[in-house]
C-alpha positions in Angstrom: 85.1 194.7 -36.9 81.5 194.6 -35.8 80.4 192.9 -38.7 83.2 190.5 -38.2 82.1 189.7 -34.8 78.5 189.4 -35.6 79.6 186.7 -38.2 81.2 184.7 -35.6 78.0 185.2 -33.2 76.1 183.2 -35.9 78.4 180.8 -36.7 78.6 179.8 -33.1 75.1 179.2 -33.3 74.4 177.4 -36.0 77.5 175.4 -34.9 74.8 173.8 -32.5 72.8 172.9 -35.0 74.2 169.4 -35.5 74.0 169.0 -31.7 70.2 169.5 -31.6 69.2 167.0 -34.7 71.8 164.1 -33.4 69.8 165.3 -29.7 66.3 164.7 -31.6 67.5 161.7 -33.5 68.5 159.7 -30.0 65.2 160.9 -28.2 63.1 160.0 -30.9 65.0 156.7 -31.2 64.4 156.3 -27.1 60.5 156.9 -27.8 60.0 154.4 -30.6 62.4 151.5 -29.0 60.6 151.9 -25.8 57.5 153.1 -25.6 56.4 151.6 -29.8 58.4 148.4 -29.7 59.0 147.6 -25.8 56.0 149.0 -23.8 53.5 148.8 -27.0 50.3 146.6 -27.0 52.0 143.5 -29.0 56.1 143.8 -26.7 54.9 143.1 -23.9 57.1 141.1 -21.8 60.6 143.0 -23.4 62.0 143.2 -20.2 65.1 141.8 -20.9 65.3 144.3 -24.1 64.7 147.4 -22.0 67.1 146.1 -19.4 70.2 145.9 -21.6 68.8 149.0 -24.1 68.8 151.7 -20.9 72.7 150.4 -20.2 73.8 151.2 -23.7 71.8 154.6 -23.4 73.0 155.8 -20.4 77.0 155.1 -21.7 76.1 156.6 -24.8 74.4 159.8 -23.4 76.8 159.8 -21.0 79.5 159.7 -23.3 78.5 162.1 -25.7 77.4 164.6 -23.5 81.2 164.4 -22.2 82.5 164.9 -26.0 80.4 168.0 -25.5 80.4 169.7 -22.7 84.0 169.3 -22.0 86.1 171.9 -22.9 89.4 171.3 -25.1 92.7 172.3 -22.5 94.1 175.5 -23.2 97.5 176.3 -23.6 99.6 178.2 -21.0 98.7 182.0 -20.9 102.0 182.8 -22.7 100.6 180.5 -25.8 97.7 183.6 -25.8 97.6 186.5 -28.4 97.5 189.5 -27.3 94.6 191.8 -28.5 96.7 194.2 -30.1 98.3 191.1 -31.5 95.4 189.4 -32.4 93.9 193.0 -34.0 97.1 192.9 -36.0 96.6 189.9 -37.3 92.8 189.7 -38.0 93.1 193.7 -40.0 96.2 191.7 -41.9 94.4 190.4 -45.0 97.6 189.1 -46.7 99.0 185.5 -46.0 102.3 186.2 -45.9 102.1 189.3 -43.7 100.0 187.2 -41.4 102.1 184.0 -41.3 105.2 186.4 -39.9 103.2 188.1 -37.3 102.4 184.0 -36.1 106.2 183.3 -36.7 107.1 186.7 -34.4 105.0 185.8 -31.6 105.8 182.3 -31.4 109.4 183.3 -31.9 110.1 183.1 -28.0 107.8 180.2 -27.2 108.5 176.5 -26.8 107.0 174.7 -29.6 109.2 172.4 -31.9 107.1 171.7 -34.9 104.7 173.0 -37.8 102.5 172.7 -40.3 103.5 170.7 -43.8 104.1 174.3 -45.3 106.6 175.6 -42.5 103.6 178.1 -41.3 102.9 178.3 -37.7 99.9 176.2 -36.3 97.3 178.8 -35.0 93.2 178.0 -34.4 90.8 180.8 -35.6 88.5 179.3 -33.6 89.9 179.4 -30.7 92.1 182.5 -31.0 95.1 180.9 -29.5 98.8 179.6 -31.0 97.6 176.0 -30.5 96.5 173.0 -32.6 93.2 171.9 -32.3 90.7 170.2 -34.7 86.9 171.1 -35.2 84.6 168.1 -34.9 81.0 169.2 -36.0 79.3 166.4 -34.3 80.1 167.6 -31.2 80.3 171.3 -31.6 83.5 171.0 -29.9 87.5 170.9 -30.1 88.8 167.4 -29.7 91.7 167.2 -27.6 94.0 166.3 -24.9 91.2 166.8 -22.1 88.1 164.7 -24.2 89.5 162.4 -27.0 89.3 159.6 -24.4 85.4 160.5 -24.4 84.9 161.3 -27.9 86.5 158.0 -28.8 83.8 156.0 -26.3 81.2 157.9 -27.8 81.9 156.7 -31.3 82.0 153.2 -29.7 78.8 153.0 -27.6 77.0 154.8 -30.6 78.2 152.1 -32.5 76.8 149.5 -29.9 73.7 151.5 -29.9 72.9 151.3 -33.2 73.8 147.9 -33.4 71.5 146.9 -30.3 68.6 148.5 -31.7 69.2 146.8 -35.3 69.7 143.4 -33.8 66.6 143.5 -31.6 64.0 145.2 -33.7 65.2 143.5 -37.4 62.5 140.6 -36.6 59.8 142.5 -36.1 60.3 144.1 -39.1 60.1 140.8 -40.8 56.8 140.3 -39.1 55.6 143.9 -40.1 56.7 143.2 -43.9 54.3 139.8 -43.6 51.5 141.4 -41.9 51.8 139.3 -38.7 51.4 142.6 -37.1 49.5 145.2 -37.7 49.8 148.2 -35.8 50.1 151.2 -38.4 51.9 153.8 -36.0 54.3 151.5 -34.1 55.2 150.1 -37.9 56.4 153.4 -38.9 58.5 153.8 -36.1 60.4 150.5 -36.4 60.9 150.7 -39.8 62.4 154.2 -39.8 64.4 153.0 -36.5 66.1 150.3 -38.4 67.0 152.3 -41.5 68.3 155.1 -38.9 70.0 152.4 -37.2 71.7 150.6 -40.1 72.6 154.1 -41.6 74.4 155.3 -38.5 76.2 151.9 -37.9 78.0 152.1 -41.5 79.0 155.7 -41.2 80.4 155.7 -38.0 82.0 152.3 -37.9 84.5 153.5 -40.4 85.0 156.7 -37.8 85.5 154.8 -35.4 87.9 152.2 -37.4 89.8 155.2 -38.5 90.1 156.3 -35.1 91.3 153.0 -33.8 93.8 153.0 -36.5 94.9 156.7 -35.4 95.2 155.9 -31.4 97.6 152.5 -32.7 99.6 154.6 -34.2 100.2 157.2 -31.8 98.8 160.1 -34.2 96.2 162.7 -34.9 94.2 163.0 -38.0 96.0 165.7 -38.8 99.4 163.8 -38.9 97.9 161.2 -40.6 97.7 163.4 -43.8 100.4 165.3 -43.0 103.4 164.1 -40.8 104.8 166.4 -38.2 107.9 168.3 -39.1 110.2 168.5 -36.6 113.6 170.7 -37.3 115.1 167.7 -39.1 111.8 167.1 -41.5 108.6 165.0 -40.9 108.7 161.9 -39.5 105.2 160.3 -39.4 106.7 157.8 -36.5 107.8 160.7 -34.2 105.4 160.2 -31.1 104.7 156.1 -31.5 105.7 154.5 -28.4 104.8 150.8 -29.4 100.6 150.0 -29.6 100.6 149.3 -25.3 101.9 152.7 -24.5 99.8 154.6 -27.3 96.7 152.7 -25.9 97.6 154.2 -22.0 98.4 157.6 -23.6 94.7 157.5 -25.0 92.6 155.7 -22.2 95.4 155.4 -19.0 96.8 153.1 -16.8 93.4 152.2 -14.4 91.8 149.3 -16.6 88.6 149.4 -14.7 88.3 152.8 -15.9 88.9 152.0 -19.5 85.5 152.0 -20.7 83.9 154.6 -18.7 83.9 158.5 -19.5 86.0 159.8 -17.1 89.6 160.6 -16.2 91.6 157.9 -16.0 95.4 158.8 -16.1 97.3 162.2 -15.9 98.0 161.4 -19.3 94.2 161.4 -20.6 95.0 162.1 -24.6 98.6 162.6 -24.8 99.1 162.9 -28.6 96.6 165.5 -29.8 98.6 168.7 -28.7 101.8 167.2 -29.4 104.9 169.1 -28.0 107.8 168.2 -25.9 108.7 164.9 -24.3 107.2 165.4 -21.0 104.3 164.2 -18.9 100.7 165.0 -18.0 100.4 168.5 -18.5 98.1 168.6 -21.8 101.2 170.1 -23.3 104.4 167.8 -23.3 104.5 164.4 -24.4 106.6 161.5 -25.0 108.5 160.4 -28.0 109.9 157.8 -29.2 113.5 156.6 -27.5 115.7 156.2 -29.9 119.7 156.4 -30.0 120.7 160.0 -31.5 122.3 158.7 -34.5 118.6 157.2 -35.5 116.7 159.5 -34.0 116.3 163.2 -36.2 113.9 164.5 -33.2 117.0 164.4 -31.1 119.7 164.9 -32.6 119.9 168.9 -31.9 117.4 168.9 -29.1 120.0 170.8 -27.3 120.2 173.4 -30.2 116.5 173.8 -30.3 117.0 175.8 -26.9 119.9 178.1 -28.0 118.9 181.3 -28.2 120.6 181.9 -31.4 118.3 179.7 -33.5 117.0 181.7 -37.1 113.0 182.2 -37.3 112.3 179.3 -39.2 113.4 177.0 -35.8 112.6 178.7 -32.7 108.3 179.1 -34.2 107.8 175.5 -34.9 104.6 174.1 -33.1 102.6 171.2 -32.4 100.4 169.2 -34.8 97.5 168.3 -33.2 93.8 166.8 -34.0 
């Protein structure tokens, strides 16, 4: 048990450990656009560049630090194991055994779906009868309460890195023809544009992938898997049309669209997928469709009956 919990001690810290180089990367990036290229003895005069660089910065910073530092929301209390629960299970080294102590303790709570295999969604992370997904970049669970941010991030990184590329890519030109000559301040903008260009590819298909998810009213988890529901999957279950899965993503208040903060009750509705309800992190729409075409609905009513077998009172959300 101890050793167990040690293990976890250093995962969580080397967990940060793709914090602190994308940290180190973006300060050193601030050093050599500004103080090498902008405020160096041949830029002079960049005002405009510095101007338009520090408003990209500060939405990027601003941004990530959001992705961060904000914490994914947790289920109701009743969604908690409880530690002689979770003791069971962790002590449990078979699959089997441990997939029906999930399905016995979910047996009584209101969740309606599961994973591809029937098994009940649980994080070991997190400890908690929940869907959540991992995303190492930001040492954090994306969610309902910061996919909005994580989503600006990956856009204003991609502005960032496009910004610097576009402004420094002629003075590169004039470093590769000798028109200038400082040795230190070359260094720098070469190795900023590679860092740059590098960045830009990677995460614009992130962030293209990401686009494509929020379109479709899906995580990236149903996006390999559809959600099964007590009919089957249905890959379509949560897709309101492309207006509404915007404003379940970023809101209703436009102005706020583009900024890192809250901007509807809704926030993320479709990464902790659940009933068709609104604002609570928990409960979210579906599509309306008559009964006859909708599988989602057609025993909605049975879902509730107390009489329903294991394998349809412990389905759970898919999530991201």
């Amino acid at each position: 048990m101890a050793l167990s919990r040690g293990l976890r001690c250093c995962q969580r810290v080397l967990a940060w450990v793709p914090v602190v180089i994308i940290t180190l990367v973006v300060l050193w990036s601030y050093y050599a656009y500004v103080c090498e290229l902008c405020l160096g003895e041949w830029g002079r005069g960049l005002l405009a560049y510095l101007i338009v660089f520090h408003v990209i910065f500060v939405l990027f910073v601003w941004t990530y630090w959001k992705s961060v530092f904000t914490l994914p929301l947790q289920p109701d209390k009743k969604f908690h194991m409880s530690y002689a629960d979770k003791e069971r299970y962790e002590n449990e080294e078979r699959p089997e055994v441990q997939r029906q102590i999930l399905v016995e303790i979910a047996r009584k709570l209101p969740v309606y779906t599961r994973t591809g295999n029937g098994a009940i969604r649980f994080c070991d992370r997190c400890q908690l009868i929940k869907p959540d997904r991992f995303i190492e970049m930001v040492n954090n669970c994306v969610g309902f309460s910061n996919y909005k941010f994580f989503l600006l991030f990956l856009m204003y990184s991609l502005l960032y890195c496009m910004y610097i590329a576009a402004t420094v890519f002629k003075y590169v030109i004039k470093y590769w023809t000798d028109e200038l000559t400082n040795g230190r301040s070359k260094f720098h903008v070469l190795f900023l544009l590679f860092v740059a260009v590098m960045f830009f590819v990677s995460l614009m298909f992130l962030f293209g992938y990401h686009c494509w998810l929020v379109s479709r009213n899906r995580s990236t988890l149903e996006a390999f898997s559809a959600p099964v529901f007590q009919n089957g999957p249905d890959k379509n279950g949560f897709n309101l049309g492309f207006v509404k899965n915007f404003q379940q993503v970023f809101g209703e208040e436009k102005k706020l669209w583009l900024l890192p903060i809250v901007s509807s009750k809704l926030e993320v509705a479709f990464l902790c997928l659940c009933l068709p309800s609104k604002g609570d992190g928990h409960s979210f729409p579906m599509r309306t469709l008559c009964e006859a075409q909708n599988p989602l609905l057609a025993n909605e009513e049975q879902w509730g009956d107390d009489g329903l077998d294991e394998e349809n009172r412990g389905k759970i959300a898919q999530g991201n």
